[in-house]
Residue, then its C-alpha position, 0 to 999 in steps of 0.5 A: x500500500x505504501x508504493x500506490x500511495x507515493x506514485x498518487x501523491x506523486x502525480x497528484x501533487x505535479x498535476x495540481x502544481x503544473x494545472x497551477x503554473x498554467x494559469x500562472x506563467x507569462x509566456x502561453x508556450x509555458x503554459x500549454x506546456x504545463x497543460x501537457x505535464x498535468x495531462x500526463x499526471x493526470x493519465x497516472x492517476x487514471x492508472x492507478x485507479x485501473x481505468x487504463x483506457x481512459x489513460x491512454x485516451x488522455x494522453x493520446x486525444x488531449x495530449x498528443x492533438x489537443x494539447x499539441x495543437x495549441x501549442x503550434x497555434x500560440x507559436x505559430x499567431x503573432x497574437x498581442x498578448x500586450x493588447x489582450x491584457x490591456x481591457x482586463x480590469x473592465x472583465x474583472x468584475x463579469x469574470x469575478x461573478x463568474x467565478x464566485x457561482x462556480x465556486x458556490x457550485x462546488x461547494x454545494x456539489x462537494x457539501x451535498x457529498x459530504x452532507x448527504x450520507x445515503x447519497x454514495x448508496x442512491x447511485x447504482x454502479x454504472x459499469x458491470x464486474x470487472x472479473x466479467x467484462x473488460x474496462x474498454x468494453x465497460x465504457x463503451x456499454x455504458x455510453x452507448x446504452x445508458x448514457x446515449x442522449x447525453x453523449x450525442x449531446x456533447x458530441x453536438x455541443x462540441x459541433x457547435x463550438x467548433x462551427x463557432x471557433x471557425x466564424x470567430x477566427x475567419x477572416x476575409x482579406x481584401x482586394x483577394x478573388x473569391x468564388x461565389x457560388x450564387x453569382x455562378x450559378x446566376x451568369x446568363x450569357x449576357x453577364x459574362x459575353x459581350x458580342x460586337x458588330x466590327x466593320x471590315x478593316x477596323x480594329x477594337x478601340 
């Protein structure tokens, strides 16, 4: 029990520090690296806790795309952080408020736990015996049986914050040829040729 033990306050104690130093560093390099660092610590508690496929998803989908791509992102934008940073005191009140209601939320879901004793007996187990099926399969079967709605739902919110994140970022240059598929599509002949009448032996001026 003494070995389990060490390896969870160690990548317990990294994860909280590096999820820390995310917010905390100055350079947004640093910090998508400390994200990628709590990702990993994080996938070590998910081992520890014997649901290794969520490990691997962790460090395969978050740390080796989601992570990397912002990454490449912030490298990549010559963003002004300078700028970004100037309008913070006028968010600070919104942001203030935003954060006090996650806060009591917390408080009230970690209150209700602590509070509620029967609450831990009220929640039926949501994946069968380990010793008659295997975690992968656990997790599929619950997401796609007991869970459906609601894992369509997610897959249909993260739809829309990506149609959102591509509206925010596009941006038309100018004076750059486009196609416009209605302009087109409505061409009539008269719109695109123009037919002239040229006397024998003259030239177009």
């Amino acid at each position: 029990m003494i070995v389990p033990a060490l390896f969870f306050y160690l990548f317990a104690g990294v994860c909280i520090a590096s999820a820390f130093m995310v917010i905390a560093a100055k350079n947004p390099v640093h910090s998508v690296l400390f994200l990628i660092l709590a990702f990993v610590n994080a996938s070590g508690l998910f081992l520890l806790l014997g649901a290794e496929f969520l490990a691997m998803m962790l460090v395969v989908v978050y740390v080796g795309a989601v992570a990397v791509l912002f990454l490449f992102v912030v490298m990549m934008l010559d963003v002004d952080f300078a700028e970004l940073r100037s309008g913070f005191l006028q968010y600070l009140p919104v942001g203030a408020l935003v954060g006090a209601v996650f806060l009591a939320e917390i408080l009230l879901v970690v209150g209700g736990w602590v509070i509620g004793a029967n609450v831990p007996r009220a929640i039926a187990a949501p994946t069968p015996s380990p010793v008659d099926i295997s975690n992968t399969e656990a997790i599929g079967l619950v997401l796609y049986t007991r869970y459906l709605y609601y894992f369509q739902a997610a897959g249909l919110v993260l739809l829309v914050a990506m149609i959102g994140a591509i509206v925010l970022t596009l941006r038309h240059r100018e004076n750059v040829k486009r196609q416009n598929i209605g302009e087109q599509v409505a061409r009539t002949p008269e719109m695109s040729i123009e037919v002239r009448q040229i006397k024998s032996g003259q030239g177009l001026s």
